[in-house]
C-alpha atoms as a printed R data frame, in Angstrom:
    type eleno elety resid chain resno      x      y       z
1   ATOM     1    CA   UNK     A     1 54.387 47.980 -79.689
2   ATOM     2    CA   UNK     A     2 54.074 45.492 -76.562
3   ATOM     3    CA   UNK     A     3 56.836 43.595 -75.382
4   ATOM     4    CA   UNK     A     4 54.189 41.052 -73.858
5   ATOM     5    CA   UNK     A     5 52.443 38.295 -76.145
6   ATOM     6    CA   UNK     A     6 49.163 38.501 -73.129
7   ATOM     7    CA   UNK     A     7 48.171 42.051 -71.101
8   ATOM     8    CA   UNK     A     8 49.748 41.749 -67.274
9   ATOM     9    CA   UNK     A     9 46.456 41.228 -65.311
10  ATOM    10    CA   UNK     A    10 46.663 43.920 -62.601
11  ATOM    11    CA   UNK     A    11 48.109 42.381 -58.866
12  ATOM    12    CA   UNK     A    12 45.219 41.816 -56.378
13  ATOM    13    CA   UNK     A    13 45.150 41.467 -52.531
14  ATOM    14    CA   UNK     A    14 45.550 38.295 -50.531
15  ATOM    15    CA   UNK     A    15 42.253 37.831 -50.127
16  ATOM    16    CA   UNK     A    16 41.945 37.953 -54.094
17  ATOM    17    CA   UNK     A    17 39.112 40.854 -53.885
18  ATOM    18    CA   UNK     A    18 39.708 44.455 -56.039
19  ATOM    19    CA   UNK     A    19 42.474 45.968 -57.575
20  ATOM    20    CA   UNK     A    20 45.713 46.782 -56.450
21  ATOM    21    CA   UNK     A    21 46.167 50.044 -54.527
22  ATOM    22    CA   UNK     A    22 48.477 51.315 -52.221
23  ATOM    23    CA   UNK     A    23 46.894 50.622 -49.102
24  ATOM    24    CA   UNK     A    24 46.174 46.736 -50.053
25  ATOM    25    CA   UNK     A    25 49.957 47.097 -51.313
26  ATOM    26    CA   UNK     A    26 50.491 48.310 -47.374
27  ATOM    27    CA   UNK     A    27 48.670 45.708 -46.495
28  ATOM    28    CA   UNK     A    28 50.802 43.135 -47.952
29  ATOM    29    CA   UNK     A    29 53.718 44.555 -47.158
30  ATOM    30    CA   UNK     A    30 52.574 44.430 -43.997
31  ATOM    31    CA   UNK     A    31 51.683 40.509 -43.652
32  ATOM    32    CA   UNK     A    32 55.092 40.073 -45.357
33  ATOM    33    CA   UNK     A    33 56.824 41.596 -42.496
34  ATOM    34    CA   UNK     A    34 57.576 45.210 -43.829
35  ATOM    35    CA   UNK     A    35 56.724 46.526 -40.528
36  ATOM    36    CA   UNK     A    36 58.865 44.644 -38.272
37  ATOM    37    CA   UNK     A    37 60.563 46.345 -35.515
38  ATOM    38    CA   UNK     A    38 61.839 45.869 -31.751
39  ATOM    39    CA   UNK     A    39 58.392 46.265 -29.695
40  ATOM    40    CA   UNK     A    40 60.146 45.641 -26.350
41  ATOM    41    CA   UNK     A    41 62.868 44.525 -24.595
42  ATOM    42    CA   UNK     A    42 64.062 43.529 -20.616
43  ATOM    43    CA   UNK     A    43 61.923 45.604 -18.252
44  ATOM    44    CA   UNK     A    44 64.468 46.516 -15.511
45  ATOM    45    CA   UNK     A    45 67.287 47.608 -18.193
46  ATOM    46    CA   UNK     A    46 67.895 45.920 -22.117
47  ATOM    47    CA   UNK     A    47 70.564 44.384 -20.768
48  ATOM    48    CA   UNK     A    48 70.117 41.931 -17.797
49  ATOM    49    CA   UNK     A    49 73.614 41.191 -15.500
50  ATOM    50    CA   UNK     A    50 72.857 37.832 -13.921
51  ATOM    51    CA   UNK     A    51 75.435 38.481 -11.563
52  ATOM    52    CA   UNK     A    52 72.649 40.810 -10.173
53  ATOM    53    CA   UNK     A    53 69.633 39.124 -11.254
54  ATOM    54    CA   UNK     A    54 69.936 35.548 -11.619
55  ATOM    55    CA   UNK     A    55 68.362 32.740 -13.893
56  ATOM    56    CA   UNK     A    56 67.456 30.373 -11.726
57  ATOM    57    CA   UNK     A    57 67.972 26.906 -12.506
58  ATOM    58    CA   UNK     A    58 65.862 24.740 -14.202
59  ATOM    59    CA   UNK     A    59 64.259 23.393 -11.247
60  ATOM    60    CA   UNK     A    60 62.903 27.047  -9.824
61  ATOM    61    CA   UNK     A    61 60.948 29.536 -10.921
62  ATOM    62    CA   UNK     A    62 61.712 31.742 -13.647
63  ATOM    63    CA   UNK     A    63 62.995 35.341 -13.340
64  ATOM    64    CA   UNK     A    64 59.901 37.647 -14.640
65  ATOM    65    CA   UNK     A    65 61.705 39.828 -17.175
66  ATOM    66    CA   UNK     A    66 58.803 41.571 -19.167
67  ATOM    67    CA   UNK     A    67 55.426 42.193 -17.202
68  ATOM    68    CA   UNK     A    68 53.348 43.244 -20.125
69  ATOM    69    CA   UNK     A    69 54.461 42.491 -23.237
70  ATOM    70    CA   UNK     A    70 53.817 46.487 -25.676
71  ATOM    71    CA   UNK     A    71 52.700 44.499 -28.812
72  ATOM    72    CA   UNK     A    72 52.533 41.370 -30.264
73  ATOM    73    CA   UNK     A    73 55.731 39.484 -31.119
74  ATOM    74    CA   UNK     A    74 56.671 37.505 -34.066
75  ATOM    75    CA   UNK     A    75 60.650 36.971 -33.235
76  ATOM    76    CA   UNK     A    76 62.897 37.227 -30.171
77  ATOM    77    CA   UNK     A    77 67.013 37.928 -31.137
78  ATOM    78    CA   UNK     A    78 68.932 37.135 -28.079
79  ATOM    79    CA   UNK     A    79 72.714 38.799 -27.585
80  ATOM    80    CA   UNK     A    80 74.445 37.209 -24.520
81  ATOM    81    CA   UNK     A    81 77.861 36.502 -22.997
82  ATOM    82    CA   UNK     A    82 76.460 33.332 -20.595
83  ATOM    83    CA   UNK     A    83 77.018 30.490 -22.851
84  ATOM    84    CA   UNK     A    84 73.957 28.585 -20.953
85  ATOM    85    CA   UNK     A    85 71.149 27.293 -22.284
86  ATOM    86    CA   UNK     A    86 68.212 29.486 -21.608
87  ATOM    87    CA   UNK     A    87 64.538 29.426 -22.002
88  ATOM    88    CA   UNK     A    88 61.856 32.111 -22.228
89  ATOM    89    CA   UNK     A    89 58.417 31.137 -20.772
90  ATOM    90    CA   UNK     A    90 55.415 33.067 -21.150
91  ATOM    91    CA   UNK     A    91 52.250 32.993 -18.666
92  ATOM    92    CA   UNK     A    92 51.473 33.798 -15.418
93  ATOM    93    CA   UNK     A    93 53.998 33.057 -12.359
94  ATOM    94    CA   UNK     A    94 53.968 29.720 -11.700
95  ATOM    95    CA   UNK     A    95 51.899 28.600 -14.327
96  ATOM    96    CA   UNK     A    96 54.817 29.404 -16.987
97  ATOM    97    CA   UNK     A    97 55.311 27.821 -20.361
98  ATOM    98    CA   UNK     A    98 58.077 27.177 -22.300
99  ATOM    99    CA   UNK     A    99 58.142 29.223 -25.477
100 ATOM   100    CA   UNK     A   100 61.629 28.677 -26.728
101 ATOM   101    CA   UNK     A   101 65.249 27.823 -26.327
102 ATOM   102    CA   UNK     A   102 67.253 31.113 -26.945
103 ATOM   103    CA   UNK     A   103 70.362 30.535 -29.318
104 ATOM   104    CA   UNK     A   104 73.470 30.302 -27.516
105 ATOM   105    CA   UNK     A   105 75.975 33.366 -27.398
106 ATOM   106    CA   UNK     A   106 75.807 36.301 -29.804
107 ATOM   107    CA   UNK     A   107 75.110 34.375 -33.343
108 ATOM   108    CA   UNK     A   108 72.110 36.966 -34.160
109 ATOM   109    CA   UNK     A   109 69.905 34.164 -34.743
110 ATOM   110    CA   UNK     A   110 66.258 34.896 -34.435
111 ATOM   111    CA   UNK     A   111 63.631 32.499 -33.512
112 ATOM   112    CA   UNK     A   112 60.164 33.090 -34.848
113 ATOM   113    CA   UNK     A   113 57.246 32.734 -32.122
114 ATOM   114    CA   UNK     A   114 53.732 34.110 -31.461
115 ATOM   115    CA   UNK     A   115 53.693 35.683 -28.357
116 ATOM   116    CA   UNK     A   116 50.596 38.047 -28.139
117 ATOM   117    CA   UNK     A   117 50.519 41.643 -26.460
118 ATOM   118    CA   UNK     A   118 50.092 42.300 -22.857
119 ATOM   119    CA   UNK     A   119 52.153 38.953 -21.944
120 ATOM   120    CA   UNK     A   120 54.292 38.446 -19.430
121 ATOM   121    CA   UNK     A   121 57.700 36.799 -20.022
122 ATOM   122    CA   UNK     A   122 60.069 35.314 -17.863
123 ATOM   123    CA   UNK     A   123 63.676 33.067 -17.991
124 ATOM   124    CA   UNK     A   124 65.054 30.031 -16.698
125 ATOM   125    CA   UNK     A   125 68.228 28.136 -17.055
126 ATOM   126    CA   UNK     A   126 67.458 24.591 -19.083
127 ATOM   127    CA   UNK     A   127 70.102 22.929 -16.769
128 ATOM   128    CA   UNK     A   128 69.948 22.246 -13.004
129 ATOM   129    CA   UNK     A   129 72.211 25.423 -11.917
130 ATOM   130    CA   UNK     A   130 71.471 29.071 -11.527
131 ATOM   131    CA   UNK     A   131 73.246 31.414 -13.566
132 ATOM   132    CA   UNK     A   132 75.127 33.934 -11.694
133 ATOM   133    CA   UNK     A   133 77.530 34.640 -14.891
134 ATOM   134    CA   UNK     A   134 77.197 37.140 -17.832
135 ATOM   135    CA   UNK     A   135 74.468 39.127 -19.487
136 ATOM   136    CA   UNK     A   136 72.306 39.120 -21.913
137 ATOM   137    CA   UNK     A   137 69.550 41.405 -23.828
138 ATOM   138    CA   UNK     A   138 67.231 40.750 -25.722
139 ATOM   139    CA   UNK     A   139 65.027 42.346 -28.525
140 ATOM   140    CA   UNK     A   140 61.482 40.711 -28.535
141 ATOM   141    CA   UNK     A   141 60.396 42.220 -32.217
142 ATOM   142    CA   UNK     A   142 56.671 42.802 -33.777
């Protein structure tokens, strides 16, 4: 006896080609974000003392933090102490773009980018004044 007035047509791929099978399921999974992970962080150490290594202000140039990005990146989650607004800019030095605003402080936000491997990524403060204050790390994930 069925518990189903129609038969369950069988799940098919994105692309709506074949069968479902566990690799297309892998697939999926995949596109959906199964695979997500931290792919890199700071170069010099995950967490970055600005008391060391300032952010300049938003009138310099930024601070080069990653030289080559390991993989692509989807999301960067920022944890910091500063309590500045921050921005990460991608591209060569000085030919930088902005790519986001990080969140302020430690409220695990994550901001979805595109940011593709072999990048490099760099910071500056969005207001006219270096920070010399705090640290922060953050988790650039693929």
């Amino acid at each position: 006896m069925s518990y189903f007035k129609y038969p369950i047509p069988a799940v098919t791929t994105i692309s709506g080609s074949g069968l479902a099978t566990e690799s297309k399921q892998d697939s999926i999974i995949s596109l959906l974000g199964g695979d997500i992970k931290v792919v890199d962080q700071i170069d010099t150490t995950p967490l970055l003392d600005t008391s060391v290594t300032n952010i300049p202000a938003s009138s310099g140039n930024p601070v080069q933090i990653v030289a080559t990005t390991a993989a692509d990146i989807t999301k960067v989650k920022s944890i910091d102490d500063i309590g500045e607004f921050i921005g990460l800019y991608v591209g060569a030095e000085l030919s930088e773009t902005l790519v986001c605003i990080l969140p302020l402080g430690n409220d695990g936000n994550e901001i979805e980018v595109i940011i593709p491997a072999g990048s490099r990524l760099s910071l500056r403060a969005m207001e006219n004044s270096a920070i010399s204050l705090g640290k922060i790390a953050i988790n650039f994930i693929g």
